[in-house]
C-alpha positions as CSV (number, residue, x, y, z in Angstrom):
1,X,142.5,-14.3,64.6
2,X,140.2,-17.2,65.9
3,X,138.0,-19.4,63.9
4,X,134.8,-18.6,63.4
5,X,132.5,-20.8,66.3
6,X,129.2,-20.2,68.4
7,X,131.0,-19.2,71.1
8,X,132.5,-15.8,69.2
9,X,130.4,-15.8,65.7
10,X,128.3,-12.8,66.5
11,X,131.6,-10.4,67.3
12,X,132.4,-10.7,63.3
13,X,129.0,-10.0,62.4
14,X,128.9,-7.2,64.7
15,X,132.2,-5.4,63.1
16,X,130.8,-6.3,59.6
17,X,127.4,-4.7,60.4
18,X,129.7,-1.4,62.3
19,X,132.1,-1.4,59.1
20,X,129.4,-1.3,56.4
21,X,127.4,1.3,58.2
22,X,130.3,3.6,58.9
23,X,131.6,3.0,55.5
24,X,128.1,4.3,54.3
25,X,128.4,7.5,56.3
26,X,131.1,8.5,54.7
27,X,130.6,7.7,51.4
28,X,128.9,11.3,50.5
29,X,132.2,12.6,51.0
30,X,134.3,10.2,48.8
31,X,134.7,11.6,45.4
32,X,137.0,8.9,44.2
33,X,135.9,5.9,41.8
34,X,138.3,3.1,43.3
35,X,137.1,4.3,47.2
36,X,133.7,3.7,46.1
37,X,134.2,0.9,44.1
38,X,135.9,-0.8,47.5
39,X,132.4,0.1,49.4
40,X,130.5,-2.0,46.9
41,X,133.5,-5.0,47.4
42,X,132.5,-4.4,51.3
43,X,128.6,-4.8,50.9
44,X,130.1,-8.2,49.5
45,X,132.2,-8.9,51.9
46,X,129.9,-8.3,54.9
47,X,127.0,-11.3,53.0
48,X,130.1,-13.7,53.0
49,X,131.6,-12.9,56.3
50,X,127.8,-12.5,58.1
51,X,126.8,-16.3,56.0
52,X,130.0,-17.8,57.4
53,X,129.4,-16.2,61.2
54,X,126.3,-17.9,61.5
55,X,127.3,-21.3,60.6
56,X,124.1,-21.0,58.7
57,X,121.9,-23.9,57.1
58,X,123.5,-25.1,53.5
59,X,120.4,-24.0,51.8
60,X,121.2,-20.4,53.2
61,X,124.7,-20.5,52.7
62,X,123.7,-21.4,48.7
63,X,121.5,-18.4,48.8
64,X,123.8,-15.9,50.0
65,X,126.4,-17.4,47.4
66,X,124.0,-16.5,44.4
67,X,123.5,-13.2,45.8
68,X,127.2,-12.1,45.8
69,X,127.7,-14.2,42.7
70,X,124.8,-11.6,41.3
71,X,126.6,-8.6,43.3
72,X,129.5,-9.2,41.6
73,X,128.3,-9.2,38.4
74,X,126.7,-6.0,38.6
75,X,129.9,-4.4,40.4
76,X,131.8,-5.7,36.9
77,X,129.3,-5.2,33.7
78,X,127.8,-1.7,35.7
79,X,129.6,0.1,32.7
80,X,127.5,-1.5,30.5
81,X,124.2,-1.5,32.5
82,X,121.8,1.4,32.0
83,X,118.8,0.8,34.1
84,X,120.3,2.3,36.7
85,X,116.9,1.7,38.8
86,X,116.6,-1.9,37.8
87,X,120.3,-1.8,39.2
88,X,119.8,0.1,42.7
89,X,117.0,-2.4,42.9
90,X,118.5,-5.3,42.4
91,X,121.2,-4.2,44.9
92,X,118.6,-3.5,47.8
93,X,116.3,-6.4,47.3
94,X,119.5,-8.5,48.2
95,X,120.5,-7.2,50.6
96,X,117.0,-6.8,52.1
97,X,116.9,-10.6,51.8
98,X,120.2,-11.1,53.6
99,X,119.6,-8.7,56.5
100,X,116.5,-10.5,57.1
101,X,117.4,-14.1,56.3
102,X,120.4,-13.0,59.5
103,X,118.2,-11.6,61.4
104,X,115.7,-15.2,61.8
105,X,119.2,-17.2,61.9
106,X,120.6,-14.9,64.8
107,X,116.9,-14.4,66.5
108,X,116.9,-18.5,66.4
109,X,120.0,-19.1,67.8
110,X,119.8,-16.9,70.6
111,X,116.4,-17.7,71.5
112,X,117.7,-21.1,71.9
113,X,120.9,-20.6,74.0
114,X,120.6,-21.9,77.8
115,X,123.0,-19.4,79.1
116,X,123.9,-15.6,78.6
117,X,127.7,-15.7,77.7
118,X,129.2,-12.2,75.7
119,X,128.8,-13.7,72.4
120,X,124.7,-13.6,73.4
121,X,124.9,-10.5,74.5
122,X,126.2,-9.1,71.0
123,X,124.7,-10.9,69.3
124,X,121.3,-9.5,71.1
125,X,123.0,-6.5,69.9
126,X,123.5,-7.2,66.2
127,X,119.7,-8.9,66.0
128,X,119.4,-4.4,67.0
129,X,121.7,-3.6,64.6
130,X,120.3,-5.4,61.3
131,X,116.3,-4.6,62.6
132,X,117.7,-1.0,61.9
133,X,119.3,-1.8,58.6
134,X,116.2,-3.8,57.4
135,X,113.8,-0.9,57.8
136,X,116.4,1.1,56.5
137,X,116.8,-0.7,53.5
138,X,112.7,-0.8,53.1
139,X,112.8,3.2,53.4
140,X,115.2,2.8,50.4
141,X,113.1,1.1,48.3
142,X,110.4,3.3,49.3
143,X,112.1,6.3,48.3
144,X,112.8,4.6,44.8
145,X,108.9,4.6,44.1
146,X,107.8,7.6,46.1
147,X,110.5,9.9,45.8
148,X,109.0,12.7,48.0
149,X,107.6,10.2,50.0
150,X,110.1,11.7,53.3
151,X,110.8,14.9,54.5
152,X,113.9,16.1,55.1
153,X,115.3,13.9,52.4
154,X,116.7,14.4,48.8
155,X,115.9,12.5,45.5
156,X,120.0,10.8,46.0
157,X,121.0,7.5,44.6
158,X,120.8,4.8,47.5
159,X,124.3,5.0,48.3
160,X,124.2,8.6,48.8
161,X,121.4,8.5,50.8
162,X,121.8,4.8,52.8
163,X,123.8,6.8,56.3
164,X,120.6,9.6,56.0
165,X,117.9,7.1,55.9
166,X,120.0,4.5,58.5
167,X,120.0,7.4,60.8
168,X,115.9,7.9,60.6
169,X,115.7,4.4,60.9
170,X,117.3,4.0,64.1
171,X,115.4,7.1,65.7
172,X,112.3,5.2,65.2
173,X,113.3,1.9,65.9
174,X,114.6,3.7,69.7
175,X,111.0,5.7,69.5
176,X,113.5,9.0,69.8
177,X,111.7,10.5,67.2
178,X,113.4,14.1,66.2
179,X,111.4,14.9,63.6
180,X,114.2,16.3,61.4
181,X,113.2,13.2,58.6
182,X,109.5,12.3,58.7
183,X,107.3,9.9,56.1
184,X,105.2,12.6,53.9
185,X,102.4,9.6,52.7
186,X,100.4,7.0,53.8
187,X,102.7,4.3,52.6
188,X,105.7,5.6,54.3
189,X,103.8,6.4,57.3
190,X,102.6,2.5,57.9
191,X,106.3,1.5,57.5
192,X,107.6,3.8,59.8
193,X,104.6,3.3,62.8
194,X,105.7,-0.7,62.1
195,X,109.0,0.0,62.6
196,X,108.6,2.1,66.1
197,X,106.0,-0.9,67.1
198,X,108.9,-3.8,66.3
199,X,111.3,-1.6,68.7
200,X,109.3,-1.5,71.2
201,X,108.3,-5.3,71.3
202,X,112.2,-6.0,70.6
203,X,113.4,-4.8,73.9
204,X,110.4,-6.6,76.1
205,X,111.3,-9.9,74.1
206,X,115.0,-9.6,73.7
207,X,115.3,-8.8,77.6
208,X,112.6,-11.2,78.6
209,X,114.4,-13.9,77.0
210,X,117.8,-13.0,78.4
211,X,116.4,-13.0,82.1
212,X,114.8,-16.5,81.0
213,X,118.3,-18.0,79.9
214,X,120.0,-16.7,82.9
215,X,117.6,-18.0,85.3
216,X,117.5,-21.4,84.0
217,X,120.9,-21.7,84.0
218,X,121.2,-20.8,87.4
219,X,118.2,-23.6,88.3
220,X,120.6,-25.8,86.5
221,X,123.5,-25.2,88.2
């Protein structure tokens, strides 16, 4: 396998972000301890792998070191732990801070890049992919203080419900809409509006930025 560089960082991102997420959709159908245990050992896996992608600042790099330190210590003690919503809180808040913290890292770094190359293009791609998971994760938290706050939802544990609420997320951020989930308050309904208004902008200023890169290159060349 090749190092890690800024020519191919965002391709391990990208099958991090694909592994977690289909990982997560089938993880209502694991019944087994040690497979779910190894789901939790791949939420940590994708912080150090997506940290180490994006050749990040040493102050991020610290951050995202605490946070699996603080993972892993849940995943270990969880037997004796039981605030089970101070837990599933804990977990989301983290990795709501690391989807976005990657998000402003990846957003930089292609917003800075002089010519479109395939390792752009992905990574255009992931910035798509952790929008998604970043509302998703918000829905989650959401759910945890308004529990009917969706239709078309259950009252699950995150984990159960992380691929369901994933899903919604990505219909609104495409502005598909189905209308099989749908927010049931106020509250959920602001998130979800934002969320359909941050897809739409995405596409004018991921593309507009991508046409700018390639023409300048081209006037430089």
């Amino acid at each position: 396998m090749s190092t890690i560089s800024s020519e191919n960082n965002f391709n391990y991102l990208f099958i991090a972000l694909v592994s977690l997420l289909f990982s997560m959709a089938i993880f209502r159908y694991i019944e087994s301890t040690w497979l779910s245990n190894l789901i939790e050992i791949l939420f940590v896996a994708t912080l150090l792998l997506g940290v180490h992608s994006l050749k990040s600042e040493r102050s991020w790099m610290w951050a995202v070191y605490i946070m699996t330190s603080i993972l892993f210590i849940i995943f270990i003690s969880k037997q004796f732990l039981h605030n089970q919503t101070l837990i599933d809180v804990t977990h989301l808040i983290i990795l709501l801070t690391f989807f976005i913290g990657s998000f402003f890292l990846s957003f930089k770094q292609i917003l800075m890049s002089k010519e479109i190359t395939q390792n752009m293009i992905i990574g255009s791609v992931v910035l798509f992919l952790l929008l998604g998971v970043i509302w998703s994760t918000l829905y989650l938290l959401l759910l945890i203080v308004f529990p009917d706050g969706f239709n078309g939802l259950e009252a699950l544990s995150w984990k159960e419900n992380f691929s369901q609420v994933t899903y919604f997320s990505f219909v609104t951020l495409t502005t598909l809409g189905y209308g099989d989930i749908s927010p049931k308050n106020s509250i959920t309904r602001f998130f979800v509006y934002s969320e359909a208004i941050v897809g739409v902008f995405y596409m004018a200023i991921i593309v507009s930025s991508l046409v700018s890169a390639r023409l300048s290159h081209k006037e430089n060349h």
